[in-house]
Kinemage of the C-alpha trace (Angstrom):
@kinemage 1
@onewidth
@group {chain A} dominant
@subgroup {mainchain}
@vectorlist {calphas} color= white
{ca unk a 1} P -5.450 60.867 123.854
{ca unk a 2} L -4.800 58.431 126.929
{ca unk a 3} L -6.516 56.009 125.721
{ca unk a 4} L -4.456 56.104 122.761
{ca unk a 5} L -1.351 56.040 124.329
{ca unk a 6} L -2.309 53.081 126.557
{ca unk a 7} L -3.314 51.109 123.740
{ca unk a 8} L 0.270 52.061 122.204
{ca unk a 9} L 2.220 51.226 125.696
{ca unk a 10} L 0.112 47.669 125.992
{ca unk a 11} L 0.883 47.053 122.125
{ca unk a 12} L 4.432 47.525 122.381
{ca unk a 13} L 4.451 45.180 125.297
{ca unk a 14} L 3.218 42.700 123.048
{ca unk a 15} L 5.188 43.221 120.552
{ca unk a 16} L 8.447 43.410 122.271
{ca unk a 17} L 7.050 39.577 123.864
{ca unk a 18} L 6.344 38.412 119.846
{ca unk a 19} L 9.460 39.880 119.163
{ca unk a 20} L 10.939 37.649 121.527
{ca unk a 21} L 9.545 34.620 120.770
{ca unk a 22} L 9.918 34.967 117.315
{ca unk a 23} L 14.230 35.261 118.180
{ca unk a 24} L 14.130 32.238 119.944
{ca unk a 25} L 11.974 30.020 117.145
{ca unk a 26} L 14.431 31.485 114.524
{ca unk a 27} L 17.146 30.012 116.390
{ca unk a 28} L 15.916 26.907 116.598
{ca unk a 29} L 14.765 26.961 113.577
{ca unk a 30} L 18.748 27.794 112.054
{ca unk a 31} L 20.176 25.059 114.617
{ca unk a 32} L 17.928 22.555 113.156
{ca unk a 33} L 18.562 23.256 109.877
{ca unk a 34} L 22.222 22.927 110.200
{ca unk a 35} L 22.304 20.263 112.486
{ca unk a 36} L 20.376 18.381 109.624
{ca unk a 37} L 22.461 19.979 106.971
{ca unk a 38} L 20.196 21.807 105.217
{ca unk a 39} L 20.315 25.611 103.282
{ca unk a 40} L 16.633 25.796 102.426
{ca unk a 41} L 13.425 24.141 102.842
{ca unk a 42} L 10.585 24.412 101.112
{ca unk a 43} L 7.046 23.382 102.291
{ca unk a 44} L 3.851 24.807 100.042
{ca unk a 45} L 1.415 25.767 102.391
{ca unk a 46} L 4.312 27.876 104.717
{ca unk a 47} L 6.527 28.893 102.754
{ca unk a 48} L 10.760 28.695 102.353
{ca unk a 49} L 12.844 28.503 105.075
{ca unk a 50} L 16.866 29.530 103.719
{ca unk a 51} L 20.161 29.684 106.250
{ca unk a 52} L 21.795 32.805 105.491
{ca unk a 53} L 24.881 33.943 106.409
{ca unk a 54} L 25.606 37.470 107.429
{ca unk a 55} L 30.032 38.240 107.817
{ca unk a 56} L 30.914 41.421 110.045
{ca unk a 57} L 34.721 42.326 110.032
{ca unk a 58} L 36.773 44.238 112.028
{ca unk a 59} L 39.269 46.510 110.169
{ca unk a 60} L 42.547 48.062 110.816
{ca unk a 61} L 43.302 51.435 112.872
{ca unk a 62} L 44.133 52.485 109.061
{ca unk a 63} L 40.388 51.962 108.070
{ca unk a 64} L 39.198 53.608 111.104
{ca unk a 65} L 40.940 56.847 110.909
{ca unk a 66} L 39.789 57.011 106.910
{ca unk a 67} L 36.363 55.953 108.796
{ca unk a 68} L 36.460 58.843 111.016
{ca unk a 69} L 37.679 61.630 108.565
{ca unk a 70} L 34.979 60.588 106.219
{ca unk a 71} L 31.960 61.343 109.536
{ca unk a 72} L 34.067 64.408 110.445
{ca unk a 73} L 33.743 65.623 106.300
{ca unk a 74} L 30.186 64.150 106.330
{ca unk a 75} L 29.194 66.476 109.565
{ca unk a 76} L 30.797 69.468 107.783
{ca unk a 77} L 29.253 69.365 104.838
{ca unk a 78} L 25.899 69.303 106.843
{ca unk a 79} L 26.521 72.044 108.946
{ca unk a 80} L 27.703 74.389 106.137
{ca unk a 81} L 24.912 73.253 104.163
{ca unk a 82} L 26.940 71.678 101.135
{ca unk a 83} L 25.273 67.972 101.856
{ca unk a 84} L 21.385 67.779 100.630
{ca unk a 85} L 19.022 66.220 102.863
{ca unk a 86} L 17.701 62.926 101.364
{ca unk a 87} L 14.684 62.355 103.705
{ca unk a 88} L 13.349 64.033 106.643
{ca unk a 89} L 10.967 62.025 108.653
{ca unk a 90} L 9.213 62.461 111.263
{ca unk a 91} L 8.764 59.266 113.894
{ca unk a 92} L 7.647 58.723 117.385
{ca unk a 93} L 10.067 57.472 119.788
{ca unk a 94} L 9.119 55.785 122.768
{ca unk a 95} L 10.490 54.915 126.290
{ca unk a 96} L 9.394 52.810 128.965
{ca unk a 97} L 8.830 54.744 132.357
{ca unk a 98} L 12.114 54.130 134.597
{ca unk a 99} L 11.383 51.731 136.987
């Protein structure tokens, strides 16, 4: 089982470096593309490459009360057993040791 777990641990190290990497090239990739004025590019043998746009807002105190009653009502319903379960999953969670 150690063995396994190492291989898991020196994965995730590599993934978390891809991971990365893979941030940065998107940037550039988006900067480029709108420094040129471009949405999308298309080249056959890789693939499309599209610009999208993702808006996040920021809502009243009004909105975040309703917010909150609806999590407090969602919780209840839980607990007294009214709300079905959808999924149940199970998933491993991993931490790096403290350092």
């Amino acid at each position: 089982m150690e063995k396994t777990l190492l291989e898991f641990v020196t994965l995730e190290a590599e993934f978390k470096a891809l991971e990365e990497k893979r941030t940065a090239l998107r940037e550039k990739i988006v900067k480029t593309l709108e420094d040129k004025g471009i949405e999308k590019f298309e080249e056959p043998t890789l693939g499309s490459f599209k610009v999208a746009h993702r808006i996040t807002y920021n809502y009243s105190d009004a909105v975040a009360k309703l917010q909150e009653k609806v999590k407090i009502a969602k919780t209840k319903e839980e607990q007294k057993g009214v709300a079905e379960v959808k999924s149940d999953t199970s998933y491993l969670v991993y931490s790096e040791p403290k350092k």
